[in-house]
Biopython code that builds the backbone (N, CA, C, O; Angstrom):
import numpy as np
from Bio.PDB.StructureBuilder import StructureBuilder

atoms = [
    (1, "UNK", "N", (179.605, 141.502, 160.150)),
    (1, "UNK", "CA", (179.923, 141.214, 158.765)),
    (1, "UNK", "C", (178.630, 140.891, 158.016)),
    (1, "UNK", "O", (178.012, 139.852, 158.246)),
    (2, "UNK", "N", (178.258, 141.731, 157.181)),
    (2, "UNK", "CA", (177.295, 141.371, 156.008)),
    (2, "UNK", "C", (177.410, 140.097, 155.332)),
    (2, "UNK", "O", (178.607, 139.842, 155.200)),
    (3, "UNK", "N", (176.763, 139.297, 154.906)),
    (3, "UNK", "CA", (176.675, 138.222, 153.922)),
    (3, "UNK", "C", (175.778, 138.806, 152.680)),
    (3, "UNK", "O", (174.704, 139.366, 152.901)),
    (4, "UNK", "N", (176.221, 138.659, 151.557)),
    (4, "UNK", "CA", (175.661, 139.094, 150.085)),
    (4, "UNK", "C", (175.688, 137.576, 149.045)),
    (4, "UNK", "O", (176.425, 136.949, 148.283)),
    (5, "UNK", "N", (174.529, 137.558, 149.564)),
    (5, "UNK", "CA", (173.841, 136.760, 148.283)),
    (5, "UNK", "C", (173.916, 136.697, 146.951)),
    (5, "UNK", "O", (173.931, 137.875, 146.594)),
    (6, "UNK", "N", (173.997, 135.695, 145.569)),
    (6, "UNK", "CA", (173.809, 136.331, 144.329)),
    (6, "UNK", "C", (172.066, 135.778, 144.535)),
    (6, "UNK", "O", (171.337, 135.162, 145.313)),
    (7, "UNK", "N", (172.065, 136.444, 143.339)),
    (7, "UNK", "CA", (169.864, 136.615, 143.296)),
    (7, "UNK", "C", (169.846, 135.224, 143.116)),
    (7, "UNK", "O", (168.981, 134.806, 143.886)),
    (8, "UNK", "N", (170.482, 134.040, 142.338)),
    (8, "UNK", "CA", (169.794, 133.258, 142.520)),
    (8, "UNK", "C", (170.113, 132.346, 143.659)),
    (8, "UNK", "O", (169.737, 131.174, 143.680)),
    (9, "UNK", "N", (170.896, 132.972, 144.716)),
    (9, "UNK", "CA", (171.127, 132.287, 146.349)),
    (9, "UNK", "C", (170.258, 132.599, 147.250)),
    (9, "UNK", "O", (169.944, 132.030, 148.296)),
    (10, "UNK", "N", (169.764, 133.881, 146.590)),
    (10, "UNK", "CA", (168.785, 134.607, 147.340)),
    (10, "UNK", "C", (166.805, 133.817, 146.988)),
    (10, "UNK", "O", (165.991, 133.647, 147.896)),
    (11, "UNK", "N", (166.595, 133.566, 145.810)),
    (11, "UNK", "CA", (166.146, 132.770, 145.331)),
    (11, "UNK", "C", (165.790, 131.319, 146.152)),
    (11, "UNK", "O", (164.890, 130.964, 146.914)),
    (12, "UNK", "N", (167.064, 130.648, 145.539)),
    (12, "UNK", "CA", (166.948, 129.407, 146.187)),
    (12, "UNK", "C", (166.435, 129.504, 147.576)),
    (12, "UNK", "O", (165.385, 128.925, 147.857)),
    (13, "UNK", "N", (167.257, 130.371, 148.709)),
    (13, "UNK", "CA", (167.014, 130.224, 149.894)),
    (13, "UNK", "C", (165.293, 130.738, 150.452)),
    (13, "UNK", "O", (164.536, 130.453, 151.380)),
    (14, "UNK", "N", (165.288, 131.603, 149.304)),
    (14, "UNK", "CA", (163.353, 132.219, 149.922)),
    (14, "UNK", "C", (162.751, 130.385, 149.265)),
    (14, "UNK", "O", (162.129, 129.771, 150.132)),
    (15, "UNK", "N", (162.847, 129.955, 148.497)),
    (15, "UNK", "CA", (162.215, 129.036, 147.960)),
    (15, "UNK", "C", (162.497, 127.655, 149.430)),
    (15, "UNK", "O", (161.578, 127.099, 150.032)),
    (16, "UNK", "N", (164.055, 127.414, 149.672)),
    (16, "UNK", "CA", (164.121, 126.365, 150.918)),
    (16, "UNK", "C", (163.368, 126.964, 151.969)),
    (16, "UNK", "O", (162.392, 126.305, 152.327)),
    (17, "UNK", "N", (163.547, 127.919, 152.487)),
    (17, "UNK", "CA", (162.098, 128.749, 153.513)),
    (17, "UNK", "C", (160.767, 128.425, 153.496)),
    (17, "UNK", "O", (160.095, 128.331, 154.523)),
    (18, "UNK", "N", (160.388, 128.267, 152.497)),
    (18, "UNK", "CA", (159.159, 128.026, 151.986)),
    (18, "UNK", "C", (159.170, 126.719, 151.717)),
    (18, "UNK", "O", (159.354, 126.553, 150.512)),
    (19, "UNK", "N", (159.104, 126.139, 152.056)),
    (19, "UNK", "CA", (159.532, 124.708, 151.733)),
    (19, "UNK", "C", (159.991, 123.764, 153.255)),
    (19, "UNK", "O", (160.107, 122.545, 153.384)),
    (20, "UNK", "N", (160.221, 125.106, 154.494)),
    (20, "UNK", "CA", (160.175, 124.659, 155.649)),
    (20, "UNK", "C", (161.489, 123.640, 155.754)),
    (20, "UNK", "O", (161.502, 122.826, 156.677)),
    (21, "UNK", "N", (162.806, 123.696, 154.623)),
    (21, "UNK", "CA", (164.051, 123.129, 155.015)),
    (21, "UNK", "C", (163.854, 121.857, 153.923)),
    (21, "UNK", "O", (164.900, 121.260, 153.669)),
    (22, "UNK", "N", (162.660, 121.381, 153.260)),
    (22, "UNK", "CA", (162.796, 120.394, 152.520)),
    (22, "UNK", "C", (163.471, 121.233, 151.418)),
    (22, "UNK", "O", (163.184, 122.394, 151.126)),
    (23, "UNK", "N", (164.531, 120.362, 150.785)),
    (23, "UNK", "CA", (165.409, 120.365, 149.668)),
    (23, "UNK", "C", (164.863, 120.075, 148.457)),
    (23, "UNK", "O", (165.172, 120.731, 147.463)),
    (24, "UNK", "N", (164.145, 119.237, 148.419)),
    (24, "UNK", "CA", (163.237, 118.243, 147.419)),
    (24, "UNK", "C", (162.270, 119.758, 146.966)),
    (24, "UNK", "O", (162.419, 120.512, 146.005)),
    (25, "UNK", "N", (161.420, 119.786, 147.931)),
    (25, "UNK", "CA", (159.714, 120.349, 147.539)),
    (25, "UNK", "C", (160.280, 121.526, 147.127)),
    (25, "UNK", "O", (159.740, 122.076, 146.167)),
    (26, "UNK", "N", (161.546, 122.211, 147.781)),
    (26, "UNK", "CA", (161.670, 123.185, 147.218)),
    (26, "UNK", "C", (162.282, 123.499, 145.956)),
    (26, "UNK", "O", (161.908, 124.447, 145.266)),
    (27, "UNK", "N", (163.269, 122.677, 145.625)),
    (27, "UNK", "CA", (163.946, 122.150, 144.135)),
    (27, "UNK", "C", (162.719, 122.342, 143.171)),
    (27, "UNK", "O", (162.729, 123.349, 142.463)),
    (28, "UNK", "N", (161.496, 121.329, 143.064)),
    (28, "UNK", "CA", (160.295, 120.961, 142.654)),
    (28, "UNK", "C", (159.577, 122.422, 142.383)),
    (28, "UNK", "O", (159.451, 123.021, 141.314)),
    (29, "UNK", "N", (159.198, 122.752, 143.560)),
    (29, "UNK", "CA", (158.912, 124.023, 143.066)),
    (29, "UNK", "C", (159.372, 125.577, 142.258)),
    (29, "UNK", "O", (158.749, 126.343, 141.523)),
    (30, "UNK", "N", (160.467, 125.573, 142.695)),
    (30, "UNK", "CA", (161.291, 126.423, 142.008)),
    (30, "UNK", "C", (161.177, 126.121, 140.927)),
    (30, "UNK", "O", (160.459, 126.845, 140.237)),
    (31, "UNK", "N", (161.809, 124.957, 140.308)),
    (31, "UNK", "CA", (161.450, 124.517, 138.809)),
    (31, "UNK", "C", (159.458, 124.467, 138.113)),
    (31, "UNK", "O", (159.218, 125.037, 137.048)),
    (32, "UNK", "N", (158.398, 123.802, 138.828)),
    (32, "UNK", "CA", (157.799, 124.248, 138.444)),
    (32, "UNK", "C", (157.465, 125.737, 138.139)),
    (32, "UNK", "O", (156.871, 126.151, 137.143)),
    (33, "UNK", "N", (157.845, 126.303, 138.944)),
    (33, "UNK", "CA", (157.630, 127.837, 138.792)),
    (33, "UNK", "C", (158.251, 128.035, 137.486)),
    (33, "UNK", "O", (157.499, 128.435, 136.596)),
    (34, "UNK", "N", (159.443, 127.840, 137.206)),
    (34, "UNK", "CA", (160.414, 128.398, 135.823)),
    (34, "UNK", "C", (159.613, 127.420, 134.824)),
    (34, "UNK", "O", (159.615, 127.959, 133.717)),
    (35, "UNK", "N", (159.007, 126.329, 134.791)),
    (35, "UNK", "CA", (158.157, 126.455, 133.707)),
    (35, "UNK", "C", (157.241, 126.512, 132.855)),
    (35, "UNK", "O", (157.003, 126.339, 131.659)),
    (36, "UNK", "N", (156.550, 126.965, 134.333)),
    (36, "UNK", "CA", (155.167, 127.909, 134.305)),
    (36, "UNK", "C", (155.479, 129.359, 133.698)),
    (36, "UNK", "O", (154.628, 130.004, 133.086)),
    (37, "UNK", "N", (156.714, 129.783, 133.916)),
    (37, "UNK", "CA", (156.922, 131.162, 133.441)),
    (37, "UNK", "C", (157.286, 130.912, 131.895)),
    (37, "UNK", "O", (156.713, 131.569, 131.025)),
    (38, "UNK", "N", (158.075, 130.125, 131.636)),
    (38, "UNK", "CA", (158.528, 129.844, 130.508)),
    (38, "UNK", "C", (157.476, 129.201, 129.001)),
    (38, "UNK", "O", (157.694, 129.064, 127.797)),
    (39, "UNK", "N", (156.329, 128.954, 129.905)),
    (39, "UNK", "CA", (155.462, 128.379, 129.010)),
    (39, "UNK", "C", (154.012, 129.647, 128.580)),
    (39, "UNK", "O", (153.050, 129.555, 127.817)),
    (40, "UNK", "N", (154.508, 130.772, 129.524)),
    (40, "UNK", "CA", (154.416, 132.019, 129.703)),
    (40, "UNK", "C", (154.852, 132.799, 128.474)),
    (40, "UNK", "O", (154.201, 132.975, 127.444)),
    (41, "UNK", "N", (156.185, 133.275, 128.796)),
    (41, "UNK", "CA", (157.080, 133.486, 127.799)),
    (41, "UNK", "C", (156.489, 133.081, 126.396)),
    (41, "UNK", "O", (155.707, 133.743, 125.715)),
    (42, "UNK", "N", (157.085, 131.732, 126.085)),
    (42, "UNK", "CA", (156.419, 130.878, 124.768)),
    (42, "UNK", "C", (155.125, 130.914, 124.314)),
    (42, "UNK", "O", (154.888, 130.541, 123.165)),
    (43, "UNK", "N", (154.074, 131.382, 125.182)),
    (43, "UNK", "CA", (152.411, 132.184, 124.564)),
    (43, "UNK", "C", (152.937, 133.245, 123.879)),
    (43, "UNK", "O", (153.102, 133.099, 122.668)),
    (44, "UNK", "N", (153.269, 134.399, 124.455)),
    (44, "UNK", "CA", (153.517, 135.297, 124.895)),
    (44, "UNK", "C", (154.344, 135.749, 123.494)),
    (44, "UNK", "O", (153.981, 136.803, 122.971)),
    (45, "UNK", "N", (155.390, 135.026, 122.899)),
    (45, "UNK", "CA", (156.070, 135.209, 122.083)),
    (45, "UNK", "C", (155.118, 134.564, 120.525)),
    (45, "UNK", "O", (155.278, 135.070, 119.414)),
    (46, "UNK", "N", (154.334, 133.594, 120.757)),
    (46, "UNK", "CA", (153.820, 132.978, 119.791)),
    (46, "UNK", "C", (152.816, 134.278, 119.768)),
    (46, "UNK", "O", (152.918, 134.969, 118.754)),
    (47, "UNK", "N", (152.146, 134.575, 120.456)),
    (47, "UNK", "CA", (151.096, 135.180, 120.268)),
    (47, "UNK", "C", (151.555, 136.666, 119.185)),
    (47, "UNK", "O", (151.054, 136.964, 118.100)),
    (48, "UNK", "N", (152.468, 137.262, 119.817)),
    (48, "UNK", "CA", (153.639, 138.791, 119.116)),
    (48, "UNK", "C", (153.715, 137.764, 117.601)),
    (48, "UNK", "O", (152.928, 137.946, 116.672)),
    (49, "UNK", "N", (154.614, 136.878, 117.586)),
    (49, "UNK", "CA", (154.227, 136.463, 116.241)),
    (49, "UNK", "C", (153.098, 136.508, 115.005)),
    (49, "UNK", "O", (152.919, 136.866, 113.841)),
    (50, "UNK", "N", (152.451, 135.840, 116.212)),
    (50, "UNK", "CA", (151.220, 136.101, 114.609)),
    (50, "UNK", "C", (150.760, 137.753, 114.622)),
    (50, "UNK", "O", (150.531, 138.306, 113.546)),
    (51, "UNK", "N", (150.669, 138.321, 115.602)),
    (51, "UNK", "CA", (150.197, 139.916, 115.485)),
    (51, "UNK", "C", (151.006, 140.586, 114.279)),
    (51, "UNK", "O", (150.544, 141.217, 113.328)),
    (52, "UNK", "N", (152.207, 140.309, 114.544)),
    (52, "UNK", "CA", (153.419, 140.546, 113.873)),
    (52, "UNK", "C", (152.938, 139.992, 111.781)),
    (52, "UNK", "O", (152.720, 140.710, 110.805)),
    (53, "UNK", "N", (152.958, 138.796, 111.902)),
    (53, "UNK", "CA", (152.584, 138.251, 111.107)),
    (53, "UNK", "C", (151.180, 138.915, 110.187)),
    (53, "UNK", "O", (151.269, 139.257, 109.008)),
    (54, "UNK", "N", (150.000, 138.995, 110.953)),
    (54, "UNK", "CA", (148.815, 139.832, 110.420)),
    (54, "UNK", "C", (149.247, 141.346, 109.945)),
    (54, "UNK", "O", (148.581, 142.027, 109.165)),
    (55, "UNK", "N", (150.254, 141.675, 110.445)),
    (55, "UNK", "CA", (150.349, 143.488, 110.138)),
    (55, "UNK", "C", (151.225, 143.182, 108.982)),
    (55, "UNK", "O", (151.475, 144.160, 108.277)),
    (56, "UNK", "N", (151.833, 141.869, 108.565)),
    (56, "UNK", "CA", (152.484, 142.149, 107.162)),
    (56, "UNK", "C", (151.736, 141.798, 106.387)),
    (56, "UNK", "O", (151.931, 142.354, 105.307)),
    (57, "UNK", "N", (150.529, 140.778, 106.387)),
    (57, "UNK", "CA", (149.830, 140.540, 105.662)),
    (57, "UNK", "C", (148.770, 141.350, 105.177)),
    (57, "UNK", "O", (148.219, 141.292, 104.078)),
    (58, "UNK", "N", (148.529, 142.199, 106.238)),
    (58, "UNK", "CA", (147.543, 143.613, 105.488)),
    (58, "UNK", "C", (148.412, 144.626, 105.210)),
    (58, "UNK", "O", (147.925, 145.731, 105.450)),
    (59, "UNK", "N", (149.955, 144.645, 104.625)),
    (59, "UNK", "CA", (150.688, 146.360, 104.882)),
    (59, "UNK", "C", (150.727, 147.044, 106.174)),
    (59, "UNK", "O", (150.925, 148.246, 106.352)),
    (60, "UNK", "N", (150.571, 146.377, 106.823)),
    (60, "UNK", "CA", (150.621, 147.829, 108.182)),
    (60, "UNK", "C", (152.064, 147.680, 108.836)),
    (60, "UNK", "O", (152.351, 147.724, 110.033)),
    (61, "UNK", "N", (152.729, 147.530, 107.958)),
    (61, "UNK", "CA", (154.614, 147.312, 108.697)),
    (61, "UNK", "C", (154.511, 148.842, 109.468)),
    (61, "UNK", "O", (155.343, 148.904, 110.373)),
    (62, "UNK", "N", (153.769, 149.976, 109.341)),
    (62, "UNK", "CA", (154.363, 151.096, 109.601)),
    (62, "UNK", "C", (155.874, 151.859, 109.344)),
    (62, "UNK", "O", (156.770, 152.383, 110.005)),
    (63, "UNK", "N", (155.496, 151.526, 107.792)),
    (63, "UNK", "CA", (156.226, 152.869, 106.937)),
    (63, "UNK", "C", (155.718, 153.108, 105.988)),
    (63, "UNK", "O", (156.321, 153.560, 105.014)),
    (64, "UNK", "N", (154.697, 152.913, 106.010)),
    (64, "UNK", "CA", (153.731, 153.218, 104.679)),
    (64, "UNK", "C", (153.584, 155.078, 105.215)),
    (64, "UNK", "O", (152.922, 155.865, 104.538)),
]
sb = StructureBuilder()
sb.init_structure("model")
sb.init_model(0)
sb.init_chain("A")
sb.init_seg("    ")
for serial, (resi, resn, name, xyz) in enumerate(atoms, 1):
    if name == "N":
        sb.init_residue(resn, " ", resi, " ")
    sb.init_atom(name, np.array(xyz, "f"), 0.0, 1.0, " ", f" {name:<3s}", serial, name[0])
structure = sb.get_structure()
């Protein structure tokens, strides 16, 4: 019999692996990870903003 994981069971469990069965370090990390990515993301989106922002301020919307 197969066992099927959802991704984030699959997730969690590579993360308790890594973590060598601690519950804690691996909790900890998992979450640091999400908001290291997320603070990622939030550059990432600020940054498209202002690009965004400069191309209306010179006309370059592209439909000129």
């Amino acid at each position: 019999m197969e066992i099927r994981l959802t991704e984030a069971e699959a997730i969690a469990l590579a993360y308790h692996r890594a973590a060598r069965g601690d519950a804690w370090s691996a909790l900890v990390a998992a979450i640091t990870d999400a908001l290291i990515d997320l603070g990622e993301v939030e550059r990432r989106a600020a940054q498209q903003g202002r690009l965004i922002s400069r191309g209306y301020a010179r006309c370059r919307t592209g439909t000129n």
